[in-house]
C-alpha positions as protocol buffer text, in pm:
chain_id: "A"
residue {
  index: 1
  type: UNK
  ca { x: 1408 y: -387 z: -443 }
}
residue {
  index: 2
  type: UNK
  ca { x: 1642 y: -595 z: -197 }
}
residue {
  index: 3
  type: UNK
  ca { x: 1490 y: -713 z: 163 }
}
residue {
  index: 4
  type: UNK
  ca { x: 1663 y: -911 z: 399 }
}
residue {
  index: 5
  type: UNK
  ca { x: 1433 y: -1112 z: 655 }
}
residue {
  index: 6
  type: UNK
  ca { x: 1550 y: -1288 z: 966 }
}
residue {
  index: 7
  type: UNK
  ca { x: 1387 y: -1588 z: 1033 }
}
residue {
  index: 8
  type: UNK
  ca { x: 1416 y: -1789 z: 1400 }
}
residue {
  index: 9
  type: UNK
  ca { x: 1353 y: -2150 z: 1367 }
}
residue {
  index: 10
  type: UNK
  ca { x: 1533 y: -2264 z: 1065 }
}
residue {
  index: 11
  type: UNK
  ca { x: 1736 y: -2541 z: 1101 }
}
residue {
  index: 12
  type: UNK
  ca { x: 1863 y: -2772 z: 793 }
}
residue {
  index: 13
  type: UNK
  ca { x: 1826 y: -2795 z: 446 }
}
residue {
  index: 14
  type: UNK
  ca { x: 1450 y: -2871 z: 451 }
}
residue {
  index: 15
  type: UNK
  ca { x: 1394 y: -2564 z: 550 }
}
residue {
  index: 16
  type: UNK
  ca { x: 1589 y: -2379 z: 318 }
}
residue {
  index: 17
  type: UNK
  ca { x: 1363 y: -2617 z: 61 }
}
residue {
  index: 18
  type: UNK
  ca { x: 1054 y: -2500 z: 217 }
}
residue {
  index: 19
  type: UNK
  ca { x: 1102 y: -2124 z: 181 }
}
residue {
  index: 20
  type: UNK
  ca { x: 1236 y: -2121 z: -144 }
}
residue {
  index: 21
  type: UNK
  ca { x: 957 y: -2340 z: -300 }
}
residue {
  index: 22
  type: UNK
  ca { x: 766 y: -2039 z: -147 }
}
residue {
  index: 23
  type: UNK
  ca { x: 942 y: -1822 z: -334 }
}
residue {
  index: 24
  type: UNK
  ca { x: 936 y: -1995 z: -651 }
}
residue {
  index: 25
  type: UNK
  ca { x: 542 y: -1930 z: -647 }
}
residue {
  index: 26
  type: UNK
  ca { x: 538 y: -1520 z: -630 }
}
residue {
  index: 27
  type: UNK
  ca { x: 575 y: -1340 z: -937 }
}
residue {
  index: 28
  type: UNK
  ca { x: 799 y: -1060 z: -924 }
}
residue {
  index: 29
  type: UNK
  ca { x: 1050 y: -1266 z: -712 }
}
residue {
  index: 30
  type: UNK
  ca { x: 1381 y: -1246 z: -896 }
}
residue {
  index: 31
  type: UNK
  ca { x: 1606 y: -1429 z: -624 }
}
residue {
  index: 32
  type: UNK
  ca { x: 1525 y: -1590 z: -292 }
}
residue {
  index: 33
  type: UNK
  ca { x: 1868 y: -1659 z: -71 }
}
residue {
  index: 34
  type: UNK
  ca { x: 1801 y: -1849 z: 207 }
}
residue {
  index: 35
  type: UNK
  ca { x: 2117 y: -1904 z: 466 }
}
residue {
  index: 36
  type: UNK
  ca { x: 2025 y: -2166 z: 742 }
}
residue {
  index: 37
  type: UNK
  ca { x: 2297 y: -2087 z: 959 }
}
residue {
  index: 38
  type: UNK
  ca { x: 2261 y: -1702 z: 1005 }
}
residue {
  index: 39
  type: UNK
  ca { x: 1839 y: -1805 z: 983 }
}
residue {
  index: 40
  type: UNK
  ca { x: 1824 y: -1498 z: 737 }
}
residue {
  index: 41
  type: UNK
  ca { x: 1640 y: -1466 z: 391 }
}
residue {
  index: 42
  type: UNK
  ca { x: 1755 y: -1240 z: 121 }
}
residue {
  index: 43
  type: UNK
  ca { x: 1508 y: -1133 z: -185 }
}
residue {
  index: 44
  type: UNK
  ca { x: 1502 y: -986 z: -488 }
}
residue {
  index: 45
  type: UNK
  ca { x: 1160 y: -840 z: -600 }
}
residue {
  index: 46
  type: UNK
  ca { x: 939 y: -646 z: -829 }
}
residue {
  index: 47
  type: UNK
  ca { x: 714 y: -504 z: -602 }
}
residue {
  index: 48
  type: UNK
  ca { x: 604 y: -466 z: -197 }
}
residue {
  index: 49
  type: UNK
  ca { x: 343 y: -736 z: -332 }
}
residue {
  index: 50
  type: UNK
  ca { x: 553 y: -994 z: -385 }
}
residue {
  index: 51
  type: UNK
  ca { x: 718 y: -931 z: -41 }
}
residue {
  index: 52
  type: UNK
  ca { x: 408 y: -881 z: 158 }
}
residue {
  index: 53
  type: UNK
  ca { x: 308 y: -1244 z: -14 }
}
residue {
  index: 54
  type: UNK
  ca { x: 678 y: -1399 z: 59 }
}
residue {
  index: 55
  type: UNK
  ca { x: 613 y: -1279 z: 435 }
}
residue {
  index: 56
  type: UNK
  ca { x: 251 y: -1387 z: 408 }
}
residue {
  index: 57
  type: UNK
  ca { x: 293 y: -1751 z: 345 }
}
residue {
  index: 58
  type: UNK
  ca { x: 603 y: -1788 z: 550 }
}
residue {
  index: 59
  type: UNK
  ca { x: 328 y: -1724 z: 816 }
}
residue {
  index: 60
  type: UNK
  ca { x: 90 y: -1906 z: 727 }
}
residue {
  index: 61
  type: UNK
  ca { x: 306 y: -2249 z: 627 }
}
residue {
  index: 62
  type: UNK
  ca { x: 542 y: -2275 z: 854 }
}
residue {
  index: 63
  type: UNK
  ca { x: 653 y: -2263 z: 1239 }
}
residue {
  index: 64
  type: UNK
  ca { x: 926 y: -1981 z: 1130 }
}
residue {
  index: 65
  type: UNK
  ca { x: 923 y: -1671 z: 1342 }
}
residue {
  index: 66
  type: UNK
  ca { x: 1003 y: -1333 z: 1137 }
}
residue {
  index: 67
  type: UNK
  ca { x: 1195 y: -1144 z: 1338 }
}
residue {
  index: 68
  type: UNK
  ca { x: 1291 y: -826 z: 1126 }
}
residue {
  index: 69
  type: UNK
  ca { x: 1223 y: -704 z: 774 }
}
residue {
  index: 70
  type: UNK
  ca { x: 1483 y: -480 z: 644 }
}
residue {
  index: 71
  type: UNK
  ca { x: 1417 y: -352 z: 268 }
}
residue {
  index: 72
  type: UNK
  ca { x: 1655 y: -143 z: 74 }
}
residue {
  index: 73
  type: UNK
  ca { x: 1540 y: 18 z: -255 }
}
């Protein structure tokens, strides 16, 4: 599965550092694109799991707002 999450608040390459080290910790997530300037995240992954985890710890680690979750299967 592909989703493609739009995140408000990102801002430099920390932050792209911060969500993919997030990413790096989920099994069943195959690639984790983060662009800064469109403040968008693009994943590759197993399962809903491993996205409701990705989204999940976003949350709950950072000052990022989720704005929309689009997933295409």
């Amino acid at each position: 599965m592909k989703s493609i999450i739009n995140l408000k608040g990102m801002h430099c390459a920390s932050c792209r550092v911060l969500i993919e080290d997030i990413c790096s910790d989920i099994p069943g997530i195959s690639v984790c694109d983060v662009d800064v300037e469109k403040g968008m995240l693009t994943l590759e992954h197993d399962t809903n799991e491993s996205l409701e985890k990705v989204v999940a710890d976003i949350r709950n680690v950072s000052t990022y707002t989720i704005e929309h979750i689009e997933t295409i299967t």
